[in-house]
N, CA, C and O atoms as CSV, one atom per row, in Angstrom:
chain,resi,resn,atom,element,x,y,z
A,1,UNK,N,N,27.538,-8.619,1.206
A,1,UNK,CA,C,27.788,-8.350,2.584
A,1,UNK,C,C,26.790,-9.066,3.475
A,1,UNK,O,O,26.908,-10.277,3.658
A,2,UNK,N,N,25.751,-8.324,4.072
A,2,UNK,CA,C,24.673,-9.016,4.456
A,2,UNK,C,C,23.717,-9.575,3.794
A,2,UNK,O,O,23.298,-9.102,2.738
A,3,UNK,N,N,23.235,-10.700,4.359
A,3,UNK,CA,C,21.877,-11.383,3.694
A,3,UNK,C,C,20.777,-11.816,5.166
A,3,UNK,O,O,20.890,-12.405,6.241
A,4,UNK,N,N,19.702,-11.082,4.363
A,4,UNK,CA,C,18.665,-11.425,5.303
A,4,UNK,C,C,18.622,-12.803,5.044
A,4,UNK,O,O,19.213,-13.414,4.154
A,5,UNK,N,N,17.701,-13.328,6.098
A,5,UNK,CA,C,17.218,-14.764,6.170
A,5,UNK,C,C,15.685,-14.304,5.437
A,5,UNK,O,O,15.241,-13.176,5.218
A,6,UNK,N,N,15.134,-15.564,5.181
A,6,UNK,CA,C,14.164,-15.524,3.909
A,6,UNK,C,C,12.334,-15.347,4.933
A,6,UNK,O,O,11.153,-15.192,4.623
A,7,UNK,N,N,13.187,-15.504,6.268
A,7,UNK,CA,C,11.903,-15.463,7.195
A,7,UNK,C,C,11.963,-13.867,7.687
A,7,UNK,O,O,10.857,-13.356,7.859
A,8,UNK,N,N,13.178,-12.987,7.943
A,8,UNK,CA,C,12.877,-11.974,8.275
A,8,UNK,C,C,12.827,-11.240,7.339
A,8,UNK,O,O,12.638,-10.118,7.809
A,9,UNK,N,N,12.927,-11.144,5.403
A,9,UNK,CA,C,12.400,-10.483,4.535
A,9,UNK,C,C,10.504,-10.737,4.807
A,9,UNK,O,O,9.735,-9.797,5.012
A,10,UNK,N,N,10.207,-11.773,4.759
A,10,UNK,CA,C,8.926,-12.112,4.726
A,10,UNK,C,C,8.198,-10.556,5.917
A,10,UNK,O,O,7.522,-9.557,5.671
A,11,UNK,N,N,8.806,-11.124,7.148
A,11,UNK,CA,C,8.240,-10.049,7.911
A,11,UNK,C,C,8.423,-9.027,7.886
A,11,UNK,O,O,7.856,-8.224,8.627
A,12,UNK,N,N,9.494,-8.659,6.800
A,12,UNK,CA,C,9.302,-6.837,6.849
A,12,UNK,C,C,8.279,-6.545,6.040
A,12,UNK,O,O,7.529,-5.590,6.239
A,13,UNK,N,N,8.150,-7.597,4.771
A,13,UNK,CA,C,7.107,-7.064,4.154
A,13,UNK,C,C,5.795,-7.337,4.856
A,13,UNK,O,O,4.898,-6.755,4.246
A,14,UNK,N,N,5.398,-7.917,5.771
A,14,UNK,CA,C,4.529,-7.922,6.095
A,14,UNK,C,C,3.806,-6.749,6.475
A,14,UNK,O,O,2.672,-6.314,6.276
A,15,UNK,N,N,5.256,-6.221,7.342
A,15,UNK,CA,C,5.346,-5.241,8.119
A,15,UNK,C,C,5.243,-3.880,7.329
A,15,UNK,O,O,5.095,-2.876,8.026
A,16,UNK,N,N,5.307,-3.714,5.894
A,16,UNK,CA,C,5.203,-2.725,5.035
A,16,UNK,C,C,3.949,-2.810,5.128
A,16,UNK,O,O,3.334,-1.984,5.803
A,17,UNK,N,N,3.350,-3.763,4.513
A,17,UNK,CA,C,1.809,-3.770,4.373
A,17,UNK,C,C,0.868,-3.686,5.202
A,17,UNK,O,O,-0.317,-3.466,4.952
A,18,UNK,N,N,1.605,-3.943,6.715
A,18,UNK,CA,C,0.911,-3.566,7.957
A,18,UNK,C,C,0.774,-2.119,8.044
A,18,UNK,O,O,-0.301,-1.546,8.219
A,19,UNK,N,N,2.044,-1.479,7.900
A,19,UNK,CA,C,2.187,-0.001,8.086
A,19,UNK,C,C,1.145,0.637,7.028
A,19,UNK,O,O,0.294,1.437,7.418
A,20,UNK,N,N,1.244,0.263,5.715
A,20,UNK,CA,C,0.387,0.870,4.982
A,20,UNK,C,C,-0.951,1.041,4.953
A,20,UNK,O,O,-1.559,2.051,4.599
A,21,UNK,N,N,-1.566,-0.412,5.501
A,21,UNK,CA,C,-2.964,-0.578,6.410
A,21,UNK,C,C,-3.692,0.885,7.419
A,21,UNK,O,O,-4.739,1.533,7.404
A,22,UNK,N,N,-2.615,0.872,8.091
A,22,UNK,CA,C,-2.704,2.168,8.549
A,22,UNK,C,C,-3.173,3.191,8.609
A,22,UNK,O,O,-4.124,3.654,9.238
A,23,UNK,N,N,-1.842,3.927,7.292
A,23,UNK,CA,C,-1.499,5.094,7.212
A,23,UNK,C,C,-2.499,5.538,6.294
A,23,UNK,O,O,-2.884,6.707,6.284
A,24,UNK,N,N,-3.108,4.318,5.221
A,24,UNK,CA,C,-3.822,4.777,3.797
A,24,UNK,C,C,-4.887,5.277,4.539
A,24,UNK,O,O,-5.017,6.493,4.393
A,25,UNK,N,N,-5.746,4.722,5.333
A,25,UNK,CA,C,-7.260,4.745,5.967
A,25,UNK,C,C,-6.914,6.053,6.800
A,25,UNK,O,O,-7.899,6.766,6.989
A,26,UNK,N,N,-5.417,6.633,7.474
A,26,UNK,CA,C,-5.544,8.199,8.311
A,26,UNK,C,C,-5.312,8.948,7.294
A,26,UNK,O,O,-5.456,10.152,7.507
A,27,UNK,N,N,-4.908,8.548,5.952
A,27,UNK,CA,C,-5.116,9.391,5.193
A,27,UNK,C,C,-6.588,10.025,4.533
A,27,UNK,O,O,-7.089,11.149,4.549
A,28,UNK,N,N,-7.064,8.520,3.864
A,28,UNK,CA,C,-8.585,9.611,3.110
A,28,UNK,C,C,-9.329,9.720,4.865
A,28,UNK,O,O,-10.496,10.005,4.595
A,29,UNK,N,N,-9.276,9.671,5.823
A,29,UNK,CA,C,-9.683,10.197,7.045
A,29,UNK,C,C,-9.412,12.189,6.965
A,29,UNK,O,O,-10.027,13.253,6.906
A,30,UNK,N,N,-8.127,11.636,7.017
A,30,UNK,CA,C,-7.716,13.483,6.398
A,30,UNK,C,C,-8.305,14.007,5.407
A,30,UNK,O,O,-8.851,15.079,5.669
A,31,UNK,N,N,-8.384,13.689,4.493
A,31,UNK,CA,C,-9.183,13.807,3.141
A,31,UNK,C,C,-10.750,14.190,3.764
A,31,UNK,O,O,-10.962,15.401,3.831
A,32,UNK,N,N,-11.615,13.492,4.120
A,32,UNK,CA,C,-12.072,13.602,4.482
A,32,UNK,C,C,-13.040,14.962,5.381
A,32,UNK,O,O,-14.068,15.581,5.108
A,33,UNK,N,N,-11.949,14.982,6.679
A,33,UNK,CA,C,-12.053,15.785,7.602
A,33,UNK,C,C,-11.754,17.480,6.706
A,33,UNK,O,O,-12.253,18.595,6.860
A,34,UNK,N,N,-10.815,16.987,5.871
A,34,UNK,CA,C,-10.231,18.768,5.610
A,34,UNK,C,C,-11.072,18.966,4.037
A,34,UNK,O,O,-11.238,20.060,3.496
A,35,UNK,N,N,-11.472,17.827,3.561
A,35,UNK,CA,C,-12.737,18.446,2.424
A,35,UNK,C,C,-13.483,17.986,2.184
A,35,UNK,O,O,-13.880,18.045,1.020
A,36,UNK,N,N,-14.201,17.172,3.227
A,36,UNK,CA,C,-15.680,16.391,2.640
A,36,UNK,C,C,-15.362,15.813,2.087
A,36,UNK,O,O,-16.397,15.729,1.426
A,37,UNK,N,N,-14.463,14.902,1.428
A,37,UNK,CA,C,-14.422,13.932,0.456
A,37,UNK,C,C,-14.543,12.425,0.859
A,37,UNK,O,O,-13.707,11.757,1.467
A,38,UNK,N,N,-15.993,11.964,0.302
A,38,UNK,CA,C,-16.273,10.818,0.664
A,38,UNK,C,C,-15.505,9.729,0.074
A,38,UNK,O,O,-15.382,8.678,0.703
A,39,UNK,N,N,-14.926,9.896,-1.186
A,39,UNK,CA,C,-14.338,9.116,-2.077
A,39,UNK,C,C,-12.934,8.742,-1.034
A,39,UNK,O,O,-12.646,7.601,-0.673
A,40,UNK,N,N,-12.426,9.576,-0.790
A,40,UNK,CA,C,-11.123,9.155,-0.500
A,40,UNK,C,C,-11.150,8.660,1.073
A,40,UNK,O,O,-10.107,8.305,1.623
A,41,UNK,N,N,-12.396,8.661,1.746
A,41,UNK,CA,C,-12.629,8.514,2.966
A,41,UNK,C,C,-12.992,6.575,2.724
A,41,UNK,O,O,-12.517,5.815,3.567
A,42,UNK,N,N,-13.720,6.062,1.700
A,42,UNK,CA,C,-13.940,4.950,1.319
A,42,UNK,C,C,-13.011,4.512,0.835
A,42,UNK,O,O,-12.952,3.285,0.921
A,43,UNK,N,N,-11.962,5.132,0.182
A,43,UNK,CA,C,-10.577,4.708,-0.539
A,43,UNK,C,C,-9.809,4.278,0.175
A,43,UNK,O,O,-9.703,3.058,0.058
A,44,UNK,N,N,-8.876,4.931,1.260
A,44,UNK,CA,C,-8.409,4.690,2.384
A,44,UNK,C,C,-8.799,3.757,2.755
A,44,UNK,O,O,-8.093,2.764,2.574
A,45,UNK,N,N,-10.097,3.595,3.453
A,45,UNK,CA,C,-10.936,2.610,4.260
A,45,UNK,C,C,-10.640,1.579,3.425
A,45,UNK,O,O,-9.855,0.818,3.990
A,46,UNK,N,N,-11.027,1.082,1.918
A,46,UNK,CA,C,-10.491,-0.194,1.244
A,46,UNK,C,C,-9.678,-0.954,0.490
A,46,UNK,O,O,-9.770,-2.111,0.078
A,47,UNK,N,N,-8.479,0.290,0.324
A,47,UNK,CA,C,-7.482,0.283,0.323
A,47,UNK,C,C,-6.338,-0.412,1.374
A,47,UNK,O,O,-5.367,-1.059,0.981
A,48,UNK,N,N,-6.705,-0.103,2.963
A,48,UNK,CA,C,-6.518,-0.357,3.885
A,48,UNK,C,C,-6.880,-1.483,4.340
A,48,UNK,O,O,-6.330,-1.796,5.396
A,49,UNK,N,N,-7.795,-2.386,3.814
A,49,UNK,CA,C,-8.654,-3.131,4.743
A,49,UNK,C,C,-7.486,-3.952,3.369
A,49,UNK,O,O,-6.674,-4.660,3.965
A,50,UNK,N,N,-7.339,-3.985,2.404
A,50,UNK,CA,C,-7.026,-5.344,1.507
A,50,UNK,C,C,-5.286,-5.020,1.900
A,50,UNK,O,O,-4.517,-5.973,2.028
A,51,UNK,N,N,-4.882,-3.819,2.039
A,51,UNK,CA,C,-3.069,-4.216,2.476
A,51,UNK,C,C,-3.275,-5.208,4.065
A,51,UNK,O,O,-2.444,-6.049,4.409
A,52,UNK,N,N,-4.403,-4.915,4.785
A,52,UNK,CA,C,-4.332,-5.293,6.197
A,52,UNK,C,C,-4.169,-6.870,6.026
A,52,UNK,O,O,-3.245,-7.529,6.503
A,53,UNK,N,N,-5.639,-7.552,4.965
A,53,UNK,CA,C,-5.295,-9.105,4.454
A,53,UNK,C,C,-4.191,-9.261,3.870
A,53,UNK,O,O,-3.776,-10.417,3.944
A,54,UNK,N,N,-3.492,-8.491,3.269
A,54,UNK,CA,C,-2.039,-8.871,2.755
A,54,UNK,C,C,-1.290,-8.792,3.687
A,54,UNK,O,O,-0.269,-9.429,3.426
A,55,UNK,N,N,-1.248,-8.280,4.782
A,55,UNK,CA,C,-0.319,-8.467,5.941
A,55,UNK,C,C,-0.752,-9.980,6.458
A,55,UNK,O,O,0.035,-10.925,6.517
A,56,UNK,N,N,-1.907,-10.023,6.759
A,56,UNK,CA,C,-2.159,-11.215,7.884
A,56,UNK,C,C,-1.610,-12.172,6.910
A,56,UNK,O,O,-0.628,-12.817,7.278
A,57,UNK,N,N,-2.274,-12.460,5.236
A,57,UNK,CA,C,-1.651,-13.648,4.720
A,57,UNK,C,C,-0.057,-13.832,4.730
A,57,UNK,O,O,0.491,-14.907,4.973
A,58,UNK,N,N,0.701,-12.482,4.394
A,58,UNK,CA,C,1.786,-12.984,4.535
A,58,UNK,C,C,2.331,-13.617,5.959
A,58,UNK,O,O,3.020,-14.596,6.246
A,59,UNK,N,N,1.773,-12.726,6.596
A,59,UNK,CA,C,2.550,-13.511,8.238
A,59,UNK,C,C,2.301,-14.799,8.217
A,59,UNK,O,O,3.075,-15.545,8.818
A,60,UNK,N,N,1.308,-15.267,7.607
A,60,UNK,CA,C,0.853,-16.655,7.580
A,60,UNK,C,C,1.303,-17.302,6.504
A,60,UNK,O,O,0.691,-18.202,5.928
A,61,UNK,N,N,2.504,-16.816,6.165
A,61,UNK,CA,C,2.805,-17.442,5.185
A,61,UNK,C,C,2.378,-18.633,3.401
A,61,UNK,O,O,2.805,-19.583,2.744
A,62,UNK,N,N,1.234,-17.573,3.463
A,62,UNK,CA,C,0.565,-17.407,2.264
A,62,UNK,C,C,1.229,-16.655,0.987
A,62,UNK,O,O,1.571,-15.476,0.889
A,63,UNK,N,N,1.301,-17.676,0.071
A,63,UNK,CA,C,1.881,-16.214,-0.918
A,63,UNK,C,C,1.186,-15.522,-1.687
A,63,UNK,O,O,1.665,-14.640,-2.401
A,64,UNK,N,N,-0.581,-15.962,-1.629
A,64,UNK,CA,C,-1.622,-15.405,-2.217
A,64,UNK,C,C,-1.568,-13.784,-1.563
A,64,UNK,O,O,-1.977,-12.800,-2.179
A,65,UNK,N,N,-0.889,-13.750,0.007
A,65,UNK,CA,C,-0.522,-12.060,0.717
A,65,UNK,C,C,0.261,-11.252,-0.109
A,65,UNK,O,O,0.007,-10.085,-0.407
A,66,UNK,N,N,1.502,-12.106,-0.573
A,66,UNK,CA,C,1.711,-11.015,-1.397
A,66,UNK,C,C,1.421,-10.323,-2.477
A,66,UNK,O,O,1.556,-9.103,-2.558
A,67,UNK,N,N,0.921,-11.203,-3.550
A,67,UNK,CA,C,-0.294,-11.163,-4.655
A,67,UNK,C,C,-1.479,-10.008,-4.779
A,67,UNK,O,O,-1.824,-9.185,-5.626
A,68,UNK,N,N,-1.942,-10.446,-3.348
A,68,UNK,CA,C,-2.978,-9.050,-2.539
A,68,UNK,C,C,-2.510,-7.921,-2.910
A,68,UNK,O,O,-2.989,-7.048,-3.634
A,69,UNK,N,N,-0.782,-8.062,-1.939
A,69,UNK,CA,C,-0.537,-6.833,-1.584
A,69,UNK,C,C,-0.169,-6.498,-3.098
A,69,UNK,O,O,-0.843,-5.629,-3.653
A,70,UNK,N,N,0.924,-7.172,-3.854
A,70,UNK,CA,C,1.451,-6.257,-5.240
A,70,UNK,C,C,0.216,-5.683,-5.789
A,70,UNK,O,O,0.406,-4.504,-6.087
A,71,UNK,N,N,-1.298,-6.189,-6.099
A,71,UNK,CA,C,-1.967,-5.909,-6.907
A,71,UNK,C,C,-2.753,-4.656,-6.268
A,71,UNK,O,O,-3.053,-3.710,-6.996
A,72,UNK,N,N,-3.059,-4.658,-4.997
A,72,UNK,CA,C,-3.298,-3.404,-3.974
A,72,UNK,C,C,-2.107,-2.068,-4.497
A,72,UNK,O,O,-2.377,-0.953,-4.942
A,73,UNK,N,N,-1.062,-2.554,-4.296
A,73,UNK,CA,C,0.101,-1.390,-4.546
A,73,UNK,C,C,0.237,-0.826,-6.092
A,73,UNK,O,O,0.494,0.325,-6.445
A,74,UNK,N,N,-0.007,-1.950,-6.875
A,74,UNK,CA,C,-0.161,-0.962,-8.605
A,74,UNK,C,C,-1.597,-0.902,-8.965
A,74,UNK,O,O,-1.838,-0.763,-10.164
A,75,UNK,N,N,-2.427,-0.969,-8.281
A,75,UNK,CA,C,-3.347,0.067,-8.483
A,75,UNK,C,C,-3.198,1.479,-7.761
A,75,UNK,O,O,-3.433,2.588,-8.241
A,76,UNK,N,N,-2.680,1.108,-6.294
A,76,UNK,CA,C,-2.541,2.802,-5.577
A,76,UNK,C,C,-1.366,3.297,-6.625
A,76,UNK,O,O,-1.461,4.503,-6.856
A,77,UNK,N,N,-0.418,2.725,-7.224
A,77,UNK,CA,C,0.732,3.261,-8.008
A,77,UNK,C,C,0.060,3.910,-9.340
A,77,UNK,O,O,0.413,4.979,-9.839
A,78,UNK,N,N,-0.776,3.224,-9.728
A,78,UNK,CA,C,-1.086,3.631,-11.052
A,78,UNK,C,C,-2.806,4.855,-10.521
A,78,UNK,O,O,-3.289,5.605,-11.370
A,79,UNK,N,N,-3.241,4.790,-9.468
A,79,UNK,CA,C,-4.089,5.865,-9.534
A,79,UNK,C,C,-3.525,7.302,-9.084
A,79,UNK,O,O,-3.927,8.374,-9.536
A,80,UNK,N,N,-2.534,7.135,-8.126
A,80,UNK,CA,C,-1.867,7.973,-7.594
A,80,UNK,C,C,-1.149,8.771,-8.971
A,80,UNK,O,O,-1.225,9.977,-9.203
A,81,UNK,N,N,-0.754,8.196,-9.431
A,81,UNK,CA,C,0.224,8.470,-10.644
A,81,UNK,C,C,-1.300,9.525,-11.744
A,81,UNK,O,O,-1.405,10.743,-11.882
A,82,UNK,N,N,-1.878,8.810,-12.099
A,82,UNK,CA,C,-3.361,9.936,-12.831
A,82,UNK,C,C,-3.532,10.976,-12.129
A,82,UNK,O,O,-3.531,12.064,-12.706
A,83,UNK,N,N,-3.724,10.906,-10.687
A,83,UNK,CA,C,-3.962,12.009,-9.652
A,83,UNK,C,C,-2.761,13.071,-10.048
A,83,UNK,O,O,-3.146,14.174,-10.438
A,84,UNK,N,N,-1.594,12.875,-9.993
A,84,UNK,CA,C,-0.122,13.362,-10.411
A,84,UNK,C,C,-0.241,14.237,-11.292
A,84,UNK,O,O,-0.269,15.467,-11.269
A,85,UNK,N,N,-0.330,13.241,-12.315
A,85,UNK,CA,C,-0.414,14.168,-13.667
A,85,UNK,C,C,-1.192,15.255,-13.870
A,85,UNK,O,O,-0.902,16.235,-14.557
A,86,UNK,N,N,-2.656,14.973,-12.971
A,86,UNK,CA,C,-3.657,15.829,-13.434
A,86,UNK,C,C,-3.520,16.588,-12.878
A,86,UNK,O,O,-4.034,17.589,-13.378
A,87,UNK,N,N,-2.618,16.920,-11.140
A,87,UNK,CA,C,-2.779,18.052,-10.490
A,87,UNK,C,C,-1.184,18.649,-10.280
A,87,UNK,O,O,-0.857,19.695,-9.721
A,88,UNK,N,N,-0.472,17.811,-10.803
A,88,UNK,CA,C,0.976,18.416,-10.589
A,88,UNK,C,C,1.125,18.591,-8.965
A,88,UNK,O,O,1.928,19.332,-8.399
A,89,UNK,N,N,0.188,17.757,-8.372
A,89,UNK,CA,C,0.801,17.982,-7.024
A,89,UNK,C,C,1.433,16.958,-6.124
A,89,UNK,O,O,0.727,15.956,-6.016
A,90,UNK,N,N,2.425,16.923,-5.526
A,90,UNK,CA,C,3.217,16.122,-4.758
A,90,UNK,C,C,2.505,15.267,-3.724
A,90,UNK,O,O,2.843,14.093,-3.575
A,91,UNK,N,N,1.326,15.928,-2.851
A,91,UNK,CA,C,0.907,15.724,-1.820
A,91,UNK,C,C,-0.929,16.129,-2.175
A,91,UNK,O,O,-1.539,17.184,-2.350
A,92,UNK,N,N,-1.366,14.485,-2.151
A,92,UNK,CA,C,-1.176,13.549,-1.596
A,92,UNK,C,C,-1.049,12.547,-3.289
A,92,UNK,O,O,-1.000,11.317,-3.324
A,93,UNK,N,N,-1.021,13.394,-4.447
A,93,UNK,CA,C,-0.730,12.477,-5.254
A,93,UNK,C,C,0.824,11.748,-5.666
A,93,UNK,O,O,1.253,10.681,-6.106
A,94,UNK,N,N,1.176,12.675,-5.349
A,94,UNK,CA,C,2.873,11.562,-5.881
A,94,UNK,C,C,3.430,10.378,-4.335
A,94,UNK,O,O,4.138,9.371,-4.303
A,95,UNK,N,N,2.583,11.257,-3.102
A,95,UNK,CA,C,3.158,10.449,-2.362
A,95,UNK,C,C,2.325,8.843,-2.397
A,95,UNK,O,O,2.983,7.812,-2.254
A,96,UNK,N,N,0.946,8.820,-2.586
A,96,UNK,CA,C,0.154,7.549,-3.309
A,96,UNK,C,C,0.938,6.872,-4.403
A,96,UNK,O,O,1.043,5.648,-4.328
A,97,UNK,N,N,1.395,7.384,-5.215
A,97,UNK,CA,C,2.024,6.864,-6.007
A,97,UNK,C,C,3.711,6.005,-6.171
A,97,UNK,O,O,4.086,5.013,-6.796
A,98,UNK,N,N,4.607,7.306,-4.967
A,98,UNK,CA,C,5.619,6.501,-4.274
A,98,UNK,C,C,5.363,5.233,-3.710
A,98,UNK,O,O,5.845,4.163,-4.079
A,99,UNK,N,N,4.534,5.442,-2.747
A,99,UNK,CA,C,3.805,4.093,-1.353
A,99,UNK,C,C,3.513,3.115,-2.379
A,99,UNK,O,O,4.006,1.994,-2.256
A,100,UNK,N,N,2.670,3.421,-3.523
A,100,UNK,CA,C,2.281,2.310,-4.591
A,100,UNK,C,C,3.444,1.441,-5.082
A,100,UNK,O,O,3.498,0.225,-4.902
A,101,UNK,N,N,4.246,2.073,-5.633
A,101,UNK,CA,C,5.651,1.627,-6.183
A,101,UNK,C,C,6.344,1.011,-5.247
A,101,UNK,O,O,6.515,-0.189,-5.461
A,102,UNK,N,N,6.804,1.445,-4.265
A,102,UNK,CA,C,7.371,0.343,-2.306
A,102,UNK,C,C,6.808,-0.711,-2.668
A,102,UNK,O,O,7.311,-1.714,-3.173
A,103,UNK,N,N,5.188,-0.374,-2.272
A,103,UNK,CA,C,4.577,-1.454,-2.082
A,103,UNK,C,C,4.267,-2.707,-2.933
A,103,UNK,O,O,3.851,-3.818,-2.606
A,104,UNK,N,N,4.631,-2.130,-4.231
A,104,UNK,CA,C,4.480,-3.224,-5.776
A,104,UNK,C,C,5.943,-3.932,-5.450
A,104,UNK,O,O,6.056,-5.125,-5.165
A,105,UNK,N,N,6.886,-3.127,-5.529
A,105,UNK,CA,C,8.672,-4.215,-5.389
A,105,UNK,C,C,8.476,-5.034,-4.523
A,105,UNK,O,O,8.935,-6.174,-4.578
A,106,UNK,N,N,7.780,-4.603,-3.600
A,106,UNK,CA,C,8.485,-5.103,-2.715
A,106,UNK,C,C,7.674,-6.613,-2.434
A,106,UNK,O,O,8.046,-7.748,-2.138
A,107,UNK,N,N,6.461,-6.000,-2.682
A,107,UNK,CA,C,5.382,-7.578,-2.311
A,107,UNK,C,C,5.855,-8.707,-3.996
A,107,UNK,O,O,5.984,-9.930,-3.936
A,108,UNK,N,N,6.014,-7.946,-5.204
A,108,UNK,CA,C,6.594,-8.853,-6.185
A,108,UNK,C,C,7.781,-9.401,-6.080
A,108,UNK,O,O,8.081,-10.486,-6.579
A,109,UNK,N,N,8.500,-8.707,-5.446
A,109,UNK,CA,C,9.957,-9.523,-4.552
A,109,UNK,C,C,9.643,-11.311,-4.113
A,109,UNK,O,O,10.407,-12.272,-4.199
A,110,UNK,N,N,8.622,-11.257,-3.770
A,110,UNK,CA,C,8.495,-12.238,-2.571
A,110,UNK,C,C,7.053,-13.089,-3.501
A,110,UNK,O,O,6.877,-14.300,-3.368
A,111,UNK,N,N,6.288,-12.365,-4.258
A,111,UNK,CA,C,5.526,-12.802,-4.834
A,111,UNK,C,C,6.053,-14.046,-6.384
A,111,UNK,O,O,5.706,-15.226,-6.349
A,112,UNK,N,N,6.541,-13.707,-7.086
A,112,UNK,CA,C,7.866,-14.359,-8.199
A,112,UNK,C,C,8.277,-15.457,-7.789
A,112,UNK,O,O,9.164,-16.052,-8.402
């Protein structure tokens, strides 16, 4: 049916990895704020800072951005996923682990 053009896939993923830039760093912020946890307050923070270079490279049409980003996303996939197991809890471990998995397809999409 439809087919994106190969320039506006590029920018959504950019745009994933922009969003995730974000959201990871207001997360261990939350973390943070609601339990002292320095770990996840630094996690966020560099977690965030390497999806943010995977955004800028991809916009710049680098494919070393997406590289960034897949290898950024299966590590949050695969720590999120330990977090999972060990606490059986949804929030904030399975949802790290969802975002991980997005973020692995989607940057290896474009990375390949």
């Amino acid at each position: 049916f439809f087919r994106r053009s190969h320039c506006c896939m590029m920018a959504t993923i950019a745009n994933l990895n922009l969003a995730l830039a974000v959201v990871l760093p207001i997360g261990g912020l939350a973390g943070y704020v609601k339990k002292g946890s320095k770990p996840s307050l630094i996690a966020g923070a560099s977690v965030g800072m390497a999806y943010g270079c995977a955004s800028a490279l991809s916009k710049s049409r680098v494919k070393a951005g997406h590289g960034l980003g897949f290898a950024t996303s299966l590590v949050l996939a695969l720590v999120g996923y330990k977090r999972w197991v060990k606490t059986k809890k949804a929030m904030p471990a399975g949802l790290l682990t969802f975002l991980g998995l997005l973020g692995s397809a989607t940057n290896l999409s474009k990375f390949w």
